[in-house]
C-alpha positions as CSV (number, residue, x, y, z in Angstrom):
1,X,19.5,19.2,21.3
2,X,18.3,15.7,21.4
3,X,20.8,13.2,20.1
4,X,19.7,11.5,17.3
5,X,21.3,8.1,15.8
6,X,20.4,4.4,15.1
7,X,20.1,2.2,18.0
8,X,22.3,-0.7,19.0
9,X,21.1,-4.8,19.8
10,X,20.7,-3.3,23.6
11,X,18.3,-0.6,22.8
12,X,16.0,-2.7,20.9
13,X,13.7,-3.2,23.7
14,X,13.5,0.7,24.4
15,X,12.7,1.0,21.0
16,X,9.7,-0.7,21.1
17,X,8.8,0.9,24.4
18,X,9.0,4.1,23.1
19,X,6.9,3.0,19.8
20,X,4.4,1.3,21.9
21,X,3.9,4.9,23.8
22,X,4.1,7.0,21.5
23,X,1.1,4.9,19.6
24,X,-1.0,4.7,23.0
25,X,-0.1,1.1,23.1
26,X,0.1,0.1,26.5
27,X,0.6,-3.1,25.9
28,X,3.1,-2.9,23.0
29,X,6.7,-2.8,25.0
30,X,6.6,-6.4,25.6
31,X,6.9,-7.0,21.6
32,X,10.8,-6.5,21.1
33,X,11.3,-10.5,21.0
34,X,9.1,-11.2,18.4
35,X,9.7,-8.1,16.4
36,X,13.4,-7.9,16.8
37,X,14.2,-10.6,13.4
38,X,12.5,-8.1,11.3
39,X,14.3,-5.6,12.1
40,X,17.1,-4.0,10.3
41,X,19.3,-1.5,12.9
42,X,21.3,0.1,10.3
43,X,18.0,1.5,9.1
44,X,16.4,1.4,12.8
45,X,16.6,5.6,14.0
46,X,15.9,7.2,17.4
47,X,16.1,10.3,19.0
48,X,17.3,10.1,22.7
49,X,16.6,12.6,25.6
50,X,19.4,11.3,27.8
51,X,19.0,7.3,27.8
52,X,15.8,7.4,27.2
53,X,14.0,7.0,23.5
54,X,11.4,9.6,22.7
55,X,11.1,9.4,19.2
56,X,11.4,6.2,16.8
57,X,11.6,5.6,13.1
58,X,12.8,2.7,11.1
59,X,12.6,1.1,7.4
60,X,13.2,-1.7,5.5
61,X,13.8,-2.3,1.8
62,X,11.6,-3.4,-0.5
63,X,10.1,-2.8,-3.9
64,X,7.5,-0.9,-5.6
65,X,5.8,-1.9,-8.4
66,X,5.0,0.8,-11.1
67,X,2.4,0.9,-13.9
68,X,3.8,-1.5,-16.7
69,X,5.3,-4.0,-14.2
70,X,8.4,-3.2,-13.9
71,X,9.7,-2.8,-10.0
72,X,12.1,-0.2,-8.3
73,X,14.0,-0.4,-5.3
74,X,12.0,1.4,-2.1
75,X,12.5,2.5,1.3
76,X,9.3,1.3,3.3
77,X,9.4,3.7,6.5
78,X,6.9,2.5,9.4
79,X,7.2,3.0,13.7
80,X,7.5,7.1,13.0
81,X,6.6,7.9,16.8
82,X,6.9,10.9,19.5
83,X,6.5,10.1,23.0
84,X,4.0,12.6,24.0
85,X,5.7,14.6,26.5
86,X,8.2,15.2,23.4
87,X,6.2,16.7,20.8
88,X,6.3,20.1,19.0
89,X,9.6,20.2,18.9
90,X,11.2,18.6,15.7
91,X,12.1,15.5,16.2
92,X,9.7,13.5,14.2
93,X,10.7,16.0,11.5
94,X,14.5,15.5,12.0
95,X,14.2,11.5,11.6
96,X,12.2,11.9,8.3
97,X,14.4,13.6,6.9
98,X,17.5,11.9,8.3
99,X,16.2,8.8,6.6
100,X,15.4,10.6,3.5
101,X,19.2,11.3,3.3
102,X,19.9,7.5,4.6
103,X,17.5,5.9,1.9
104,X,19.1,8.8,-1.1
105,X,22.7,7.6,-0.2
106,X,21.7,3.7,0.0
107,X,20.1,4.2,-4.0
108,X,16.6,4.0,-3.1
109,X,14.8,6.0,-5.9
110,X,11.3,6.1,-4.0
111,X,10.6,6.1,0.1
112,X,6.8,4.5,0.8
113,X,4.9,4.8,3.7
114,X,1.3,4.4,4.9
115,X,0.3,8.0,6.4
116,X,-1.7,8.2,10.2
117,X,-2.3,11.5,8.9
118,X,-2.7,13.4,6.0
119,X,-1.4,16.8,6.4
120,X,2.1,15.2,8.1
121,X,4.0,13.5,5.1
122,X,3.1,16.2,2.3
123,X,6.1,18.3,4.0
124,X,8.5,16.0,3.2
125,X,7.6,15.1,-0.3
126,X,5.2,12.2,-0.1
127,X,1.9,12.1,-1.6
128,X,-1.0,10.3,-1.7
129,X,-0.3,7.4,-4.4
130,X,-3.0,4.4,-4.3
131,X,-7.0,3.9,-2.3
132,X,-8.4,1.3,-1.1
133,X,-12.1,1.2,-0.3
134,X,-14.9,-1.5,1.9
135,X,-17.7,-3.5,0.2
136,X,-20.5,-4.5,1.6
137,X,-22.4,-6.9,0.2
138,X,-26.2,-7.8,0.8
139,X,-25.8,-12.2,0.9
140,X,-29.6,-12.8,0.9
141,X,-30.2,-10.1,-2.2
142,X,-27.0,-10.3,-4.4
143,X,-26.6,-12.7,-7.0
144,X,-24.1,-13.3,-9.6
145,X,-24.8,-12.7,-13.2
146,X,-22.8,-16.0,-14.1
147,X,-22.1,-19.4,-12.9
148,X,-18.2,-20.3,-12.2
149,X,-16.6,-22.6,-14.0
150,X,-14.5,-24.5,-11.0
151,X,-14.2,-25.4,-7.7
152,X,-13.5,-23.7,-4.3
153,X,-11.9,-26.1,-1.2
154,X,-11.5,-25.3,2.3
155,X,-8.1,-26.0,3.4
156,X,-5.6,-25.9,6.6
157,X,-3.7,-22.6,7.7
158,X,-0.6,-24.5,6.5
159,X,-1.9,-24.9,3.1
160,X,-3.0,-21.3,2.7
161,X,0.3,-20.2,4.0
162,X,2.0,-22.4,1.1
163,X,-0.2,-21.1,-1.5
164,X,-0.8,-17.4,-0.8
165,X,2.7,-15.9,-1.1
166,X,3.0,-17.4,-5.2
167,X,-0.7,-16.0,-5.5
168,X,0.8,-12.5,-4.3
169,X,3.8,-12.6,-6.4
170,X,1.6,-13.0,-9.7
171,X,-1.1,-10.3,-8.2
172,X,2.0,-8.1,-7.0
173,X,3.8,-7.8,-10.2
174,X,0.8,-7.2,-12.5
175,X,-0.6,-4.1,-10.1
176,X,0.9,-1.0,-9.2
177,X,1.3,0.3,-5.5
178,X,2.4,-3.1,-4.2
179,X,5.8,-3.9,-2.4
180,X,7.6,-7.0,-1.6
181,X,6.2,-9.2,1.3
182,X,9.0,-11.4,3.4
183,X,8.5,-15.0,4.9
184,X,8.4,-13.5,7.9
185,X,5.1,-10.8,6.7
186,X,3.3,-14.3,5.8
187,X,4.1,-15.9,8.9
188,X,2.5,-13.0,10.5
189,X,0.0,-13.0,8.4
190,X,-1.4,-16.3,9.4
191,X,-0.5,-16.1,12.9
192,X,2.0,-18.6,12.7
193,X,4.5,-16.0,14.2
194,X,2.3,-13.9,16.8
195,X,3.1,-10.4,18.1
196,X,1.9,-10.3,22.1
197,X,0.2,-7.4,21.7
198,X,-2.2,-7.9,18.8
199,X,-3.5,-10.7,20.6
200,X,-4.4,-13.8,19.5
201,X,-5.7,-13.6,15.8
202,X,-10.0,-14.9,15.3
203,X,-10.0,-18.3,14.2
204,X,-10.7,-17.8,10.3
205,X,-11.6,-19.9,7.2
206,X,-9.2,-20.6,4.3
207,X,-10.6,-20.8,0.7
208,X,-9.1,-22.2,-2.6
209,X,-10.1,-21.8,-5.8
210,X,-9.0,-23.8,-9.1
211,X,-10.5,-23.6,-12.7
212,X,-11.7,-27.0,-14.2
213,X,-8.1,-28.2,-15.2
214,X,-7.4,-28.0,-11.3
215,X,-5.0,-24.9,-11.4
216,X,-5.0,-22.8,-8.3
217,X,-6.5,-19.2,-9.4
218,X,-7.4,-17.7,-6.2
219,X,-7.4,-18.1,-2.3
220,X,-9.0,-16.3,0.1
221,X,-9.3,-15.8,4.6
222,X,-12.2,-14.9,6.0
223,X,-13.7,-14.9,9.7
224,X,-17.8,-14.9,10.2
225,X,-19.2,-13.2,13.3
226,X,-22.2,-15.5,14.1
227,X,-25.7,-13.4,15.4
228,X,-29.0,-14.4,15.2
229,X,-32.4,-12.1,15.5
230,X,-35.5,-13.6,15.8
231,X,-34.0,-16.6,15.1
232,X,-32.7,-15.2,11.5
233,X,-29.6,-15.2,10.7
234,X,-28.2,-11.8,10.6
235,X,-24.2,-12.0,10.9
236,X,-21.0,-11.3,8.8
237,X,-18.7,-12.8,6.9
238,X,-15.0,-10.2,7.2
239,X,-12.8,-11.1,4.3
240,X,-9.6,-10.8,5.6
241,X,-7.9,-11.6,2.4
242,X,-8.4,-12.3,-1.4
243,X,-5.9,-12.9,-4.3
244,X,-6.7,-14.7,-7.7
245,X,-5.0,-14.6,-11.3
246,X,-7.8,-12.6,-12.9
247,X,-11.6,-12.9,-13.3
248,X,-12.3,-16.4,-13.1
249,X,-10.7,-16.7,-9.8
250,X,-13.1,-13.6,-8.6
251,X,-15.7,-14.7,-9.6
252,X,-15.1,-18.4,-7.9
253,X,-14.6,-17.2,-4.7
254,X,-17.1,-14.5,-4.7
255,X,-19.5,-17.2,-5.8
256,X,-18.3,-19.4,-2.8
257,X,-18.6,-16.3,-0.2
258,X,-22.2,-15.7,-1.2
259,X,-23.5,-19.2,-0.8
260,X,-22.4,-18.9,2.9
261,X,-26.5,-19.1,4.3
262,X,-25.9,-18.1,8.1
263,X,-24.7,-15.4,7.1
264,X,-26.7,-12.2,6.4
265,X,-23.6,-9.6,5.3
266,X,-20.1,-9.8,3.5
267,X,-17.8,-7.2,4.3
268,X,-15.0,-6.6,1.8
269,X,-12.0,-4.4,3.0
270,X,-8.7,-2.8,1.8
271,X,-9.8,-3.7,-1.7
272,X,-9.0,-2.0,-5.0
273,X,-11.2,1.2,-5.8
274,X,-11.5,-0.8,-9.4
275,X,-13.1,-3.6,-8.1
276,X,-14.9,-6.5,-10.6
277,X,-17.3,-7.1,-7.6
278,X,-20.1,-4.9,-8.5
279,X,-20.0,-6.0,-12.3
280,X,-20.4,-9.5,-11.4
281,X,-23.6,-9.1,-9.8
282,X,-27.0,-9.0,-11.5
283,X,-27.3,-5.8,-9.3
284,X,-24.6,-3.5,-8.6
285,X,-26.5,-1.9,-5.8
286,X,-26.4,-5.0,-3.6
287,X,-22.7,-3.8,-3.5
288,X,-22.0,-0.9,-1.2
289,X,-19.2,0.9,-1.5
290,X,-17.8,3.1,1.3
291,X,-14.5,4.2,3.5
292,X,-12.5,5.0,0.4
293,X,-9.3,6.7,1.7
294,X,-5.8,6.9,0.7
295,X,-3.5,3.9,1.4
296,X,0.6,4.0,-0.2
297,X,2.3,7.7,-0.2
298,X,5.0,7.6,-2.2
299,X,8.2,10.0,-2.2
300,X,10.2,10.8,-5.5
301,X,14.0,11.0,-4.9
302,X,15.5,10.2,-8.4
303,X,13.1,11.2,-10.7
304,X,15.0,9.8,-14.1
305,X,14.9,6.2,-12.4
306,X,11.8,6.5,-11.5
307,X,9.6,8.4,-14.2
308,X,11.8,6.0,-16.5
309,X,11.2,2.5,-15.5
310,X,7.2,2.5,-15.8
311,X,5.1,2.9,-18.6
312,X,2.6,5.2,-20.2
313,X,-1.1,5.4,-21.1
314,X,-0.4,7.0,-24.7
315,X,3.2,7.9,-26.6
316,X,3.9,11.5,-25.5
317,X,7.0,13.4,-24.5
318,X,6.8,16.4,-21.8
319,X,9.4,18.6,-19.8
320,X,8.4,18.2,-16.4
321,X,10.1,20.8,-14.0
322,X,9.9,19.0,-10.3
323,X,10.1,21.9,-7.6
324,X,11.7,19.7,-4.3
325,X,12.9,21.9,-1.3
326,X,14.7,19.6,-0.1
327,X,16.7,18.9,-3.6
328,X,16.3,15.5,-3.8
329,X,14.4,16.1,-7.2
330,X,14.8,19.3,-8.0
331,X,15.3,19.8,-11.4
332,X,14.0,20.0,-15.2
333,X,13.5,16.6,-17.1
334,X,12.6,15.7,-20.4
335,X,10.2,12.6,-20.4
336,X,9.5,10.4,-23.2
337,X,7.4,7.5,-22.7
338,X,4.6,5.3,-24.2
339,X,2.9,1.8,-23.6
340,X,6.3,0.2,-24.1
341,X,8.7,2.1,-21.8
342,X,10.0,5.4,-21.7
343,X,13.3,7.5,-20.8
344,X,13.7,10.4,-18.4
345,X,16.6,12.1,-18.6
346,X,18.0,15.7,-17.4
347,X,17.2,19.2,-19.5
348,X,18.0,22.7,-20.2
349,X,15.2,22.9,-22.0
350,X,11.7,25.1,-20.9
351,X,9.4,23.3,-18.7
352,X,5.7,22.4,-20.3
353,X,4.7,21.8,-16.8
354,X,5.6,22.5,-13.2
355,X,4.9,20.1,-10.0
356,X,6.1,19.9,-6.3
357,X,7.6,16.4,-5.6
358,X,4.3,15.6,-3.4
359,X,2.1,15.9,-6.6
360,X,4.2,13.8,-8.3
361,X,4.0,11.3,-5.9
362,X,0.3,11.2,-6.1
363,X,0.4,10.6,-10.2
364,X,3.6,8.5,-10.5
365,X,1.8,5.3,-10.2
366,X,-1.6,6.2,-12.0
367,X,-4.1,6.8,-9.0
368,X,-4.4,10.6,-9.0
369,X,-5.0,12.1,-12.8
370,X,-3.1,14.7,-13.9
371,X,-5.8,17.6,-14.9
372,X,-7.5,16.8,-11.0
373,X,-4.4,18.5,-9.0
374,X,-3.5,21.1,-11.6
375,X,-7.1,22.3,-11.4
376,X,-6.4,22.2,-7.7
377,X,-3.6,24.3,-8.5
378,X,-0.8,21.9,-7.6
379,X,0.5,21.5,-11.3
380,X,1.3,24.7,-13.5
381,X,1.3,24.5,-16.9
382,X,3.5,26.6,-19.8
383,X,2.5,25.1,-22.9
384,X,-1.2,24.8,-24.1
385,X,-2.6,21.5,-23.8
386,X,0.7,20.0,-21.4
387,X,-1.8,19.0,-18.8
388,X,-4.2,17.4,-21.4
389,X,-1.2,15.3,-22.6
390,X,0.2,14.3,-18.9
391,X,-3.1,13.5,-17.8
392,X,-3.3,10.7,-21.2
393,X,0.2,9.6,-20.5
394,X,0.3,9.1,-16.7
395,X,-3.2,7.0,-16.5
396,X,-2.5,3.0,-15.7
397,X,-4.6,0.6,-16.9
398,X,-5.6,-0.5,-13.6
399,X,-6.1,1.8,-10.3
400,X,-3.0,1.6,-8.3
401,X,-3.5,-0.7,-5.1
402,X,-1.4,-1.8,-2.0
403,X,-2.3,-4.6,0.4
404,X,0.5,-4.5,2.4
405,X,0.2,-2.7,5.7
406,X,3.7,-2.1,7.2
């Protein structure tokens, strides 16, 4: 049996080794320096055949923002790793659910993670929570239907890096599916702090926005690959990164990212599966949408805290009973909730529907309705028109999203 434990300060760099293998990354173990402050060892697990590491998993805390805006305490779990020569025999398995127990103990109500594969995570309760999805724009053919009101300014890295993180905080606590982001994520971010590794980032543009009264109300990154045929100019313009307070801040920097002549595309990722883009053209069709796939999973552990902090679509009550083998969330609750909050507490009473704890991952924050997995057969219902009903009450007003890779 392979032992399995947290590592200590002098395994860090094995750690990273064995992450960097198991990930194909040859050039990954020289990262433990510059990784090692955002770590956190109590949280940091291994599995060991002798001395060496063969299998890695660690976490961090953070929070999860759920339809209404309120915010619950999560377990972000990231570096889940098997050496090759290891595989097929458990261990990835045994360190999910050993941090399952961690995070339960520690109070964590929900455990997030970004999933390299789909049919992996499901197993151990997660599911499928937010999307994200590229645009591609057509520069030369796409125009807006309406002129900004504002300005848009370049500025440095340093300036960007001051005003992005308040940006985020306002974008993160008005959309479900985000989590917390640290000095230290922003300072990756902009390559201020640099993993070895990932090399050094493309030299990019920073964007600011502000609405006539000179109040900041978006910002933006973006890098432009340069190419010319037959001496047209046919490159691309990557955004890397936008955030803005609401429409007028879209609209300003999709104005500015347009008028960008030498360039012949913009390519849009990891952006919201709701987007405004296409609305604020003349023609939606010089939008392309495309590579829509799943982002967050999110894992249930205490369904009353969760299922009770976030809010509801319509007024509606329901017994839910949540079928989790490994008991986490096992149970029968009654949930009553509306556009203004909602309790969840504990019942005797008979169930109007039943999900597994991965389903209910994949509606808890709004992204996956109701009706689609029960016709799917992953939700049963008892009582005529319970599906109906959960599919009203779960909806958020806004398609869950998450911009945070971890």
């Amino acid at each position: 049996m392979h032992e399995l434990r947290t590592i200590t300060e002098d395994e860090v760099g094995a750690f990273w080794t064995a992450m960097a293998t198991g990930f194909l990354n040859p050039n990954g173990s020289g990262d433990a320096e510059v990784r090692r402050p955002g770590m956190h060892l109590d949280r940091t697990f291994a599995a060991f055949d002798g001395a060496r590491i063969v299998a890695t998993l660690r976490s961090f805390p953070t929070e999860l923002t759920l339809p209404g805006g309120a915010t619950v305490p999560a377990s972000a779990v990231t570096a889940v790793t098997t050496t090759a020569t290891h595989r097929r025999r458990g261990l990835a398995s045994r360190l999910v659910r050993h941090d399952l127990a961690a995070s339960v103990e520690r109070g964590e109500p929900v455990s997030v993670l970004i999933a390299a594969e789909w049919p992996i995570y499901g197993r151990f309760g997660y599911g499928a929570a937010t999307e994200h999805q590229t645009w591609t724009v057509d520069r030369k053919l796409a125009r807006l239907r309406d002129r900004p009101q504002g300005t848009v300014e370049f500025v440095d890295r340093d300036t960007a890096r001051a005003t992005l993180p308040p940006l985020f905080e306002r974008h993160r606590l008005r959309s479900p599916g985000e989590i917390t982001r640290t000095d230290r994520y922003w300072d990756l971010d902009h390559g201020i702090v640099r993993i070895p590794s990932w090399g050094d980032p493309k030299p990019a543009f920073h964007v600011v926005a502000r609405d006539p009264a000179g109040e900041v109300v978006g910002a933006a990154r973006y890098t432009v690959e340069n190419k010319w045929t037959d001496r047209q100019p046919v490159g691309t313009v990557e955004l890397q990164t936008m955030y803005t307070t609401g429409p007028r801040g879209d609209l300003l920097l999709w104005d500015h990212l347009l008028s960008l002549d030498l360039a012949r595309t913009v390519q849009a990722g990891d952006r919201p599966v709701d987007d405004t883009l296409p609305w604020l053209l003349l023609d939606a069709r010089h939008a392309r949408a495309s590579e829509r796939f799943d982002a967050l999973w999110a894992r249930v552990c205490d369904v009353p805290a969760v299922l009770g902090a976030r809010t509801y679509g319509v007024p509606g009550t329901l017994i839910l009973e949540v079928v989790d083998p490994a008991g986490y969330a096992e149970g029968r609750f009654a949930l009553d909730g509306g556009p203004f909050g909602a309790t969840c507490t504990p019942t005797t009473e008979s169930a109007d529907l039943t999900i597994g704890v991965s389903a209910l991952g994949s509606i808890l924050l709004g992204g996956y309705p109701v009706r689609t997995l029960a016709a799917a057969g992953l939700v049963d219902e008892h009582s005529a028109g319970a599906v109906a009903r959960a599919t009203r009450m779960f909806a958020a007003d806004r398609a869950p999203w998450c911009t945070t890779w971890f």
